[in-house]
N, C-alpha and C positions, 0 to 999 in steps of 0.2 A: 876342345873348345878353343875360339877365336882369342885376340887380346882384349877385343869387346865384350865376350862373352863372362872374360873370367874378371874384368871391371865389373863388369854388373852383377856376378856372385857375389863378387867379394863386398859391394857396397852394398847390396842387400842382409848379405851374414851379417855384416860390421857395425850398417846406419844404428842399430838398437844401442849401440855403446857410447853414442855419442847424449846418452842420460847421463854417464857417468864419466867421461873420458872428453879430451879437449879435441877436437877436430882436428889436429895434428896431427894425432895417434893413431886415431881410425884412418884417417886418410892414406897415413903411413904404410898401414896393413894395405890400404887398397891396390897403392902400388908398390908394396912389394910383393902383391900376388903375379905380378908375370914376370917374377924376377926364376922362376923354375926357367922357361924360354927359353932361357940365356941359351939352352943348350943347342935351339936351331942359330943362331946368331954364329957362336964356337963349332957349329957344324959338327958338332958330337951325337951320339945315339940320342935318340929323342927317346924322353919318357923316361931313361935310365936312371943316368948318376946323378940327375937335378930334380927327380921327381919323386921324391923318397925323403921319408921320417929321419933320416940320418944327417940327409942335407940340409933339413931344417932343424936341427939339432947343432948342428957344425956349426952353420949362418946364425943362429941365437947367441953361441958361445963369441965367437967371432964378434957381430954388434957390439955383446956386452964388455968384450974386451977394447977397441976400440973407442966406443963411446962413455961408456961407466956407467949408463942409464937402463937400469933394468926392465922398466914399462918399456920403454921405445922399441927395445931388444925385443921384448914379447910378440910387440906389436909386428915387428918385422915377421917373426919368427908363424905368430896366426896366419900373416898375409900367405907364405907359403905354403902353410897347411892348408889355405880357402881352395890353393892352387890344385893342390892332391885329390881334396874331396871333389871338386866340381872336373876334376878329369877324368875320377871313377865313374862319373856318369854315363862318361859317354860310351861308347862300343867298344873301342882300343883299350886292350888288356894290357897293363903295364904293373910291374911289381913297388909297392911303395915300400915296402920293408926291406928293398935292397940296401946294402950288399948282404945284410941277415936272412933273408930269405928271396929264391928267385921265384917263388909263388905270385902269378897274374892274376890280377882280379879288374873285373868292370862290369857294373850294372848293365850295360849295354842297351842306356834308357832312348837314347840319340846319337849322332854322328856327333863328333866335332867341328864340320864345315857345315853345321845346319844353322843357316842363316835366320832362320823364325824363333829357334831359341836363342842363340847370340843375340837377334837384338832384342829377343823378349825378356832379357834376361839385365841388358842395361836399361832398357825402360824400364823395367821392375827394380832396381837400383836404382835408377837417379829419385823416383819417384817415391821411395821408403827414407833414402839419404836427404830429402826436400824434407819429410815429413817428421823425422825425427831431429834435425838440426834446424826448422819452425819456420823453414820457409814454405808463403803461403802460395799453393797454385792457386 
């Protein structure tokens, strides 16, 4: 999935929390879901070391040490995980339980460079993120 694509997971997963939570915090999660990336940026194995339960575990601890704020921390910590799940989707098998296990897994529901779901996916995010935070289309 694109860096559009995994905006518009993530603000679809996330908009429902903004019943309960201040638009900070959802938003927070929203970008820090392409904070996995990082890893073509660093030019390291993609999908490995920044794509996995361990690194959002690290990055949670990390936050909270950091900042002292434990929601904020969470939030970063979900935005990551929106990252993981909506990569299983697509066809590229990549291990999220690394380094604990090197078992791939992917739904293999779509490509990642398919352009109909990326942007079907931030329209479908902006437009549940408008709905639940009461702005009217």
């Amino acid at each position: 999935m694109n860096r559009i694509g995994h905006l518009g997971f993530s603000l679809f997963l996330f908009s429902p929390f903004l019943v309960l939570f201040p638009a900070k915090d959802v938003v927070s999660a929203v970008i820090f879901s392409l904070l996995p990336d990082i890893d073509l940026i660093l030019k390291i194995k993609h999908r490995i070391y920044t794509h996995n339960f361990v690194f959002a575990f690290a990055l949670f601890f990390t936050f909270f040490i950091l900042l002292g704020d434990i929601k904020m921390s969470f939030f970063i910590f979900l935005g990551i995980i929106s990252h993981i799940l909506a990569d299983l989707l697509t066809k590229t098998p990549f291990a999220p339980f690394y380094p604990i296990s090197g078992k791939k897994f992917a739904l293999k529901l779509f490509r990642s460079d398919n352009k109909i779901v990326n942007y079907s996916l931030i329209l479908l995010g902006t437009i549940s993120f408008a709905y639940f935070y009461g702005i009217k289309i």
